[in-house]
VOGU-3710 file (C-alpha; in Angstrom, 3 decimals, decimal comma):
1> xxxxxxxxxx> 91,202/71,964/133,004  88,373/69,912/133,296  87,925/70,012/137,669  88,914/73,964/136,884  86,104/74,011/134,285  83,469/71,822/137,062  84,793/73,762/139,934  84,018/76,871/138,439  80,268/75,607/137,483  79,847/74,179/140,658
11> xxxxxxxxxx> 81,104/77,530/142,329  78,273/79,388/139,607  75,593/76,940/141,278  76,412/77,800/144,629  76,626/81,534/143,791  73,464/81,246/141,629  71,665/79,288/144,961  73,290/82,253/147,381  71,985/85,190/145,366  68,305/83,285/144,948
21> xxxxxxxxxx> 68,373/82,666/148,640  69,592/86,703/149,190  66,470/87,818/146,666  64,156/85,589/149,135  65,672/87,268/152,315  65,468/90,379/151,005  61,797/89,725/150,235  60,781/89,185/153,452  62,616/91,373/155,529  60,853/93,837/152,785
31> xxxxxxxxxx> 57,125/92,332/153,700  58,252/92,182/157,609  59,314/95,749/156,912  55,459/96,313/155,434  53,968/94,497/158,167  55,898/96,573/161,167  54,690/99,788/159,039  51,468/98,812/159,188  50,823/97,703/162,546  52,825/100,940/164,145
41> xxxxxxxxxx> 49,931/102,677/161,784  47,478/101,064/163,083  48,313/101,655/166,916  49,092/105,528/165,890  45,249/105,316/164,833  44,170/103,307/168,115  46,298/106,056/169,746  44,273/108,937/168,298  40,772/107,097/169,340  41,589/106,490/172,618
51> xxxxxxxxxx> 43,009/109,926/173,285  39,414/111,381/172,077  37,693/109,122/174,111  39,524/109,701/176,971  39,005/113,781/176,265  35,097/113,048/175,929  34,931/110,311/179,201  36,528/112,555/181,456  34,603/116,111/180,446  31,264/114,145/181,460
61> xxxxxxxxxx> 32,854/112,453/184,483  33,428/115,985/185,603  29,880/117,259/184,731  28,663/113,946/186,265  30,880/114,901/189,342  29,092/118,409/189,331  25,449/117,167/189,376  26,077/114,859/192,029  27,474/117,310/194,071  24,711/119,614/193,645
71> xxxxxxxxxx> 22,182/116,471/193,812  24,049/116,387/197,743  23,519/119,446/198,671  19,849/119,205/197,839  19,935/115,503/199,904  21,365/117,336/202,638  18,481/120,014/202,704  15,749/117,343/202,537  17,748/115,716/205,301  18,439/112,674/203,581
81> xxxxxxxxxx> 21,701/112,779/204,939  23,488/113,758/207,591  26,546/116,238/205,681  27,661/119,313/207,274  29,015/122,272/205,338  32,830/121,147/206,308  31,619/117,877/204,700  31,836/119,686/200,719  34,832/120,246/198,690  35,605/123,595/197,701
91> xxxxxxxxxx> 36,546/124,391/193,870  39,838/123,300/194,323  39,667/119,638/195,635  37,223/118,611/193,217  37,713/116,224/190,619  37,112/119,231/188,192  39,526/121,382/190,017  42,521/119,274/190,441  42,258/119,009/186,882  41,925/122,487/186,345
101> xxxxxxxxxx> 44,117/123,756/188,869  46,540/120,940/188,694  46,293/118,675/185,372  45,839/117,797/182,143  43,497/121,387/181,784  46,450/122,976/182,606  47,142/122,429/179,202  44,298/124,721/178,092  44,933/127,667/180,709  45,583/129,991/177,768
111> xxxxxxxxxx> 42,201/129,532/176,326  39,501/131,978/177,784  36,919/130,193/178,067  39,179/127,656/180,264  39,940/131,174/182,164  36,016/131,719/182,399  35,435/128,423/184,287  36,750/128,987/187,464  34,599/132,082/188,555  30,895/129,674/188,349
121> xxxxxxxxxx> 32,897/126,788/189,029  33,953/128,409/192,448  30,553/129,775/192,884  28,693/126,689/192,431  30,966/125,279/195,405  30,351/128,176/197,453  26,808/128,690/197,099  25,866/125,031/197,525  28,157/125,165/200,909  26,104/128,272/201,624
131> xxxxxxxxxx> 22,564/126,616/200,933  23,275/123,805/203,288  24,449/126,538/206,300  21,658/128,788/205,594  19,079/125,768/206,071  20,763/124,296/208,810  20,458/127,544/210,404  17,201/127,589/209,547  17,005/130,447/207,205  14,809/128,802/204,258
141> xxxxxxxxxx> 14,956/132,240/202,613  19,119/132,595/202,365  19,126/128,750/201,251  16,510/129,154/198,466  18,831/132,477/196,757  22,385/130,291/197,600  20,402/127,298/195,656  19,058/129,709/192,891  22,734/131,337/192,486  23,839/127,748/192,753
151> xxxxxxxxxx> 22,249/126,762/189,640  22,812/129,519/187,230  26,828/129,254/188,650  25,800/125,478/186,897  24,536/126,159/184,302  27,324/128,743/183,229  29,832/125,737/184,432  28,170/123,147/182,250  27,892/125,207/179,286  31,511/126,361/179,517
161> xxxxxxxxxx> 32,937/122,073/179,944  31,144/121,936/176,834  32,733/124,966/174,954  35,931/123,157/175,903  35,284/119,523/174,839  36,948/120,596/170,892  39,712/122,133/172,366  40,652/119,606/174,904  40,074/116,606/171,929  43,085/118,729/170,078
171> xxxxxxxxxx> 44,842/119,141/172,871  44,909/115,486/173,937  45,318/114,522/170,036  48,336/116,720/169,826  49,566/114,914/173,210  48,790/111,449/171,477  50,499/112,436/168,517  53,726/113,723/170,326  54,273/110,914/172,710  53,971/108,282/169,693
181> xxxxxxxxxx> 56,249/110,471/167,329  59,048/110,577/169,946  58,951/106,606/170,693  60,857/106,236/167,601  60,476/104,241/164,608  59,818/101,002/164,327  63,204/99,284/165,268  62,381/100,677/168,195  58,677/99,574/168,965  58,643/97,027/171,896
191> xx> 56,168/94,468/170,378  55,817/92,082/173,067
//
């Protein structure tokens, strides 16, 4: 009776030690649990911020693209370089129009001011491709309206990229947002 009676106390101990050792486990798989929760938070945030500044970065690359091109034509009619009209892009090989035509904008085709932005978008291309032929033909007149029509076409372009910089943040948050909901929780998050 009495190795049944110090069996069964050492048998308590080591039960007692086993469930104190389970709370502790249990603990910090809880706080691991807390920690995982909070760092997937914090990249869902990072997530959001870069998908914003990526929506603001690339609307002024585009209206960067546009002045330079413009600034090229204007080179090319001071003949401070050598370009030839078959040396421009049209609207469609663009930076700005492989996005539109091609891209992420397609995202925003059902908006109408997206709609609106290919009419002065082509016309800047056009014009500034028809400024460059007129004065290399020598017609000063022809190359001063295709550079007049050139820049209202601009300024209707640049006006309308900036109409569109709210809708394209949304549209690349929603993006952001979607691609991080369908990676899963955060069993599934590939830390390293």
């Amino acid at each position: 009776v009495t190795k049944i009676t110090e069996h069964s106390a050492e048998t308590r101990t080591n039960f007692d030690q086993i469930s104190g050792s389970m709370e502790t486990m249990n603990s910090s798989v809880e706080t691991v649990g807390n920690v995982i929760d909070e760092v997937v938070q914090l990249a869902n945030n990072m997530s959001s911020v870069i998908a914003l500044s990526t929506s603001n970065s690339f609307i002024d690359t585009v209206k960067l693209d546009h002045v330079l091109f413009k600034m090229d034509v204007y080179r090319t009619i001071f003949g401070l370089n050598s370009k030839t009209v078959d040396d421009y892009s049209d609207h469609h090989s663009c930076r700005l129009g492989k996005w539109y035509f091609e891209g992420e904008g397609q995202r925003m085709a059902h908006l109408n001011k997206f709609k609106e932005l290919d009419r002065p978008h082509a016309k800047v291309h056009e014009m500034g491709k028809l400024a460059v032929a007129a004065y290399i033909e020598g017609d000063h007149d022809a190359g001063i309206a295709a550079l007049s029509d050139m820049e209202k076409a601009s300024t209707e372009v640049l006006a309308l990229l900036q109409d569109l910089v709210p809708e394209y943040q949304d549209i690349m948050l929603d993006h952001s947002q979607v691609a991080t909901s369908n990676s899963g929780g955060a069993g599934d998050i590939d830390l390293f």
